[in-house]
C-alpha positions in Angstrom: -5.7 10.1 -20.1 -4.4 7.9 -17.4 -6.0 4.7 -16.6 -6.0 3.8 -12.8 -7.3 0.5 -11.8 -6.3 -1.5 -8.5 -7.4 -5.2 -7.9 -7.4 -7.1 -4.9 -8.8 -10.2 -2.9 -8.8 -8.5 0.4 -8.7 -4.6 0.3 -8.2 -5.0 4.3 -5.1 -7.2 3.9 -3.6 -4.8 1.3 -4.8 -1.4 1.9 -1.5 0.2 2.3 -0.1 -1.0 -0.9 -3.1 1.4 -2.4 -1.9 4.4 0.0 1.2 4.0 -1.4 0.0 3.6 -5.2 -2.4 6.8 -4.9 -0.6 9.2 -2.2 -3.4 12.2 -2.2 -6.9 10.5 -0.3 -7.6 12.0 2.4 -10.7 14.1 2.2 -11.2 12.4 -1.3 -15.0 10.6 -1.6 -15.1 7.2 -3.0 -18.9 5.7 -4.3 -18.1 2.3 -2.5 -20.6 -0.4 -3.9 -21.5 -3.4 -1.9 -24.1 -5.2 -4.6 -22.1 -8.3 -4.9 -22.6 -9.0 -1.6 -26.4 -8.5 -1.6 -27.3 -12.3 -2.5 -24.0 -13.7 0.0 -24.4 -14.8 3.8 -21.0 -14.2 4.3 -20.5 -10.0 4.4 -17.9 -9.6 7.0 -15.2 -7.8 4.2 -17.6 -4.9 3.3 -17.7 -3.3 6.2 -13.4 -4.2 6.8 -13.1 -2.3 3.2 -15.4 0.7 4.4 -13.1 0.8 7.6 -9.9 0.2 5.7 -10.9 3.1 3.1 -12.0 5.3 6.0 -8.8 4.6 7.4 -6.9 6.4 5.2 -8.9 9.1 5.0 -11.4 8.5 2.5 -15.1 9.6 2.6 -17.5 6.5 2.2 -20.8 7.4 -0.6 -22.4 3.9 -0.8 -24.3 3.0 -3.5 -26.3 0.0 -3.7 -26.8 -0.8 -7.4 -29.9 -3.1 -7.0 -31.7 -0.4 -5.2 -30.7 2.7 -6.7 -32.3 5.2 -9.1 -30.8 5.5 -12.3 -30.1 9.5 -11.6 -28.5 8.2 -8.3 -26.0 5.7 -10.2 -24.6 8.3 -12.3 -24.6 11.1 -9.9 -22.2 9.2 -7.8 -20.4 7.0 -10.5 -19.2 10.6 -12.1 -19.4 12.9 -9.2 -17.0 11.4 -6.6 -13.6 11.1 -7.3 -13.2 7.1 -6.5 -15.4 3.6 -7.1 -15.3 1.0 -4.6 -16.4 -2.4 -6.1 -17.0 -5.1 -2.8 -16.5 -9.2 -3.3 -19.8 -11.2 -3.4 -21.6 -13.0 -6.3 -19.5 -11.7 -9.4 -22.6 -12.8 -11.5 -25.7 -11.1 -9.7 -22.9 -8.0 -9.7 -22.5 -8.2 -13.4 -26.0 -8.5 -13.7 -27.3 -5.7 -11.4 -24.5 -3.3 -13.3 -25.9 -4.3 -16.5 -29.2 -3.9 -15.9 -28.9 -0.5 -14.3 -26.6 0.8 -17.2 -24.2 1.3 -14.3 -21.5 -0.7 -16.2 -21.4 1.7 -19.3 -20.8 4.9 -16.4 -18.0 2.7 -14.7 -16.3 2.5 -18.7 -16.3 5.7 -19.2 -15.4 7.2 -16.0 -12.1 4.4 -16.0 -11.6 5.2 -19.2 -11.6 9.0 -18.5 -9.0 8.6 -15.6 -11.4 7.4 -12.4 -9.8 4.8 -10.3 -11.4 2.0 -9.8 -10.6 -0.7 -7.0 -12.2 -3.9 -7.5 -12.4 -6.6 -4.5 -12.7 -9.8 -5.4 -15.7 -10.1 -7.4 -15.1 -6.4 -8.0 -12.2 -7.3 -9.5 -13.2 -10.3 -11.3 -15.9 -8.2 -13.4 -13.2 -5.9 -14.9 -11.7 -8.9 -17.3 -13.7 -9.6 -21.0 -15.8 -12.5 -19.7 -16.6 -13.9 -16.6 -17.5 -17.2 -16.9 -14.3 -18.6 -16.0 -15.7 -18.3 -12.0 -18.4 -20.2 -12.5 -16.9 -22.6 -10.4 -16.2 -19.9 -7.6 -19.5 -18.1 -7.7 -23.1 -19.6 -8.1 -24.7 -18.4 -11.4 -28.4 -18.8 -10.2 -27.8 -15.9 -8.0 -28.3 -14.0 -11.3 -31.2 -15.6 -13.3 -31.5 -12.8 -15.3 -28.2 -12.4 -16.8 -28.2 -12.7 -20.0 -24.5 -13.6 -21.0 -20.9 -13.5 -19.5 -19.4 -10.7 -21.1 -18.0 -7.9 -18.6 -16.1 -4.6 -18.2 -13.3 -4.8 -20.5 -11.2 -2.8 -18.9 -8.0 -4.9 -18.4 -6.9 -7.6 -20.7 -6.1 -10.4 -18.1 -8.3 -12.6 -15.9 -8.3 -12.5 -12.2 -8.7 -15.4 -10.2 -8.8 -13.9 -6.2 -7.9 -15.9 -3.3 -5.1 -17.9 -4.7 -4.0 -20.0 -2.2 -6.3 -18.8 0.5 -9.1 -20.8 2.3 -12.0 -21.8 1.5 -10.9 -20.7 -2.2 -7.6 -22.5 -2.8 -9.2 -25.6 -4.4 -11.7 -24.0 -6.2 -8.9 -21.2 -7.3 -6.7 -24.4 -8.2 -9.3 -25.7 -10.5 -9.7 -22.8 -12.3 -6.2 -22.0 -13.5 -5.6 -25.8 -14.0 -9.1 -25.5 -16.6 -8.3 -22.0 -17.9 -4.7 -21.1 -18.1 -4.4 -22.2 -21.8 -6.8 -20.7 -22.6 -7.2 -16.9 -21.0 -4.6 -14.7 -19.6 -5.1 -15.6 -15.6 -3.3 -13.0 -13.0 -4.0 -15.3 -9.3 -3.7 -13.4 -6.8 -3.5 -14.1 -2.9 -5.7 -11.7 -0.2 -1.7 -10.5 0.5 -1.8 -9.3 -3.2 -2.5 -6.4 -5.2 -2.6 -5.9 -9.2 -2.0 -2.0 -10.4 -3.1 -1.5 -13.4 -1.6 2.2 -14.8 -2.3 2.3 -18.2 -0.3 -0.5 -20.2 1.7 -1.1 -17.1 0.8 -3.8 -15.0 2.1 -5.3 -11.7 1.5 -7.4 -8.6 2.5 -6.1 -5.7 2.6 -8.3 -2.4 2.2 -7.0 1.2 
């Protein structure tokens, strides 16, 4: 089965580069989960990704992880056709999917064909491990985590915001402490990575 995944910094910035990379959405539903942002003061790119998917056509079914029923999480995880995965703290995200078992549905569905677009921190989560960001992202927003590793679903390591304020330092320091180590794919918010099985590739707007 195919595997669709598309990653990005800014889903605003790059939101035609998806159109182009799945043509048939309007009319489509996609669950669209803003948990990362939950423990952040700065929100302003949910609602731009909500507008950008509504843009092109897409129905908006927003879950919010932390809050949800467990009957809820997988209704929506398997019953609409896309997942929406916001920026935020990529920690308290990883946690709140964990804890929820949402993580395991997200797998599957992937696995099974889904597509999955990850923002930022949404896109972070998909690598092995995310302790990489640790520098990025505050790990007390997620006290209850109990390690680092993630979704698995792609074998490379995103670092988002490459070259963009207020990240560029931080985005700096991480590839300069990580990139013998881990397979890093930076990426600018005028970036995309499509993941299509094997195939991989960065596309820039």
């Amino acid at each position: 089965m195919d595997r669709f995944l598309s990653k990005v910094s800014s889903f605003k910035d790059v939101a035609n580069i998806f159109a182009d990379f799945e043509k048939n959405l309007n009319g489509k539903t996609v669950t669209f989960i803003p948990t990362a942002s939950v423990v952040e003061k700065v929100v302003f790119y949910v609602d731009a990704g909500k507008k950008a998917l509504e843009k092109l056509g897409l129905i908006i079914d927003e879950l919010e992880i932390s809050t949800a029923t467990t009957d809820e999480i997988s209704a929506k995880l398997k019953g609409n056709d896309f997942i929406y995965v916001t920026g935020g703290n990529t920690f308290y995200l990883l946690q709140e999917l964990k804890r929820t078992g949402a993580d395991k549905i997200i797998i599957e569905e992937v696995n099974a064909g889904k597509l999955y677009i990850g923002e930022s921190a949404g896109a972070i989560v998909t690598a092995a491990n995310i302790e990489y960001v640790k520098g990025m992202d505050s790990v007390k927003k997620a006290p209850d985590l109990v390690d680092f590793k993630a979704l698995s679903l792609v074998e490379f390591y995103t670092v988002p915001h490459y070259t963009n304020p207020p990240f560029k330092k931080i985005a700096q320091k991480i590839i300069d402490s990580y990139s013998s180590t881990l397979n890093l794919s930076p990426i600018s918010n005028n970036d995309a990575i499509l993941v299509n099985n094997n195939e991989v590739k960065t596309v820039r707007n």
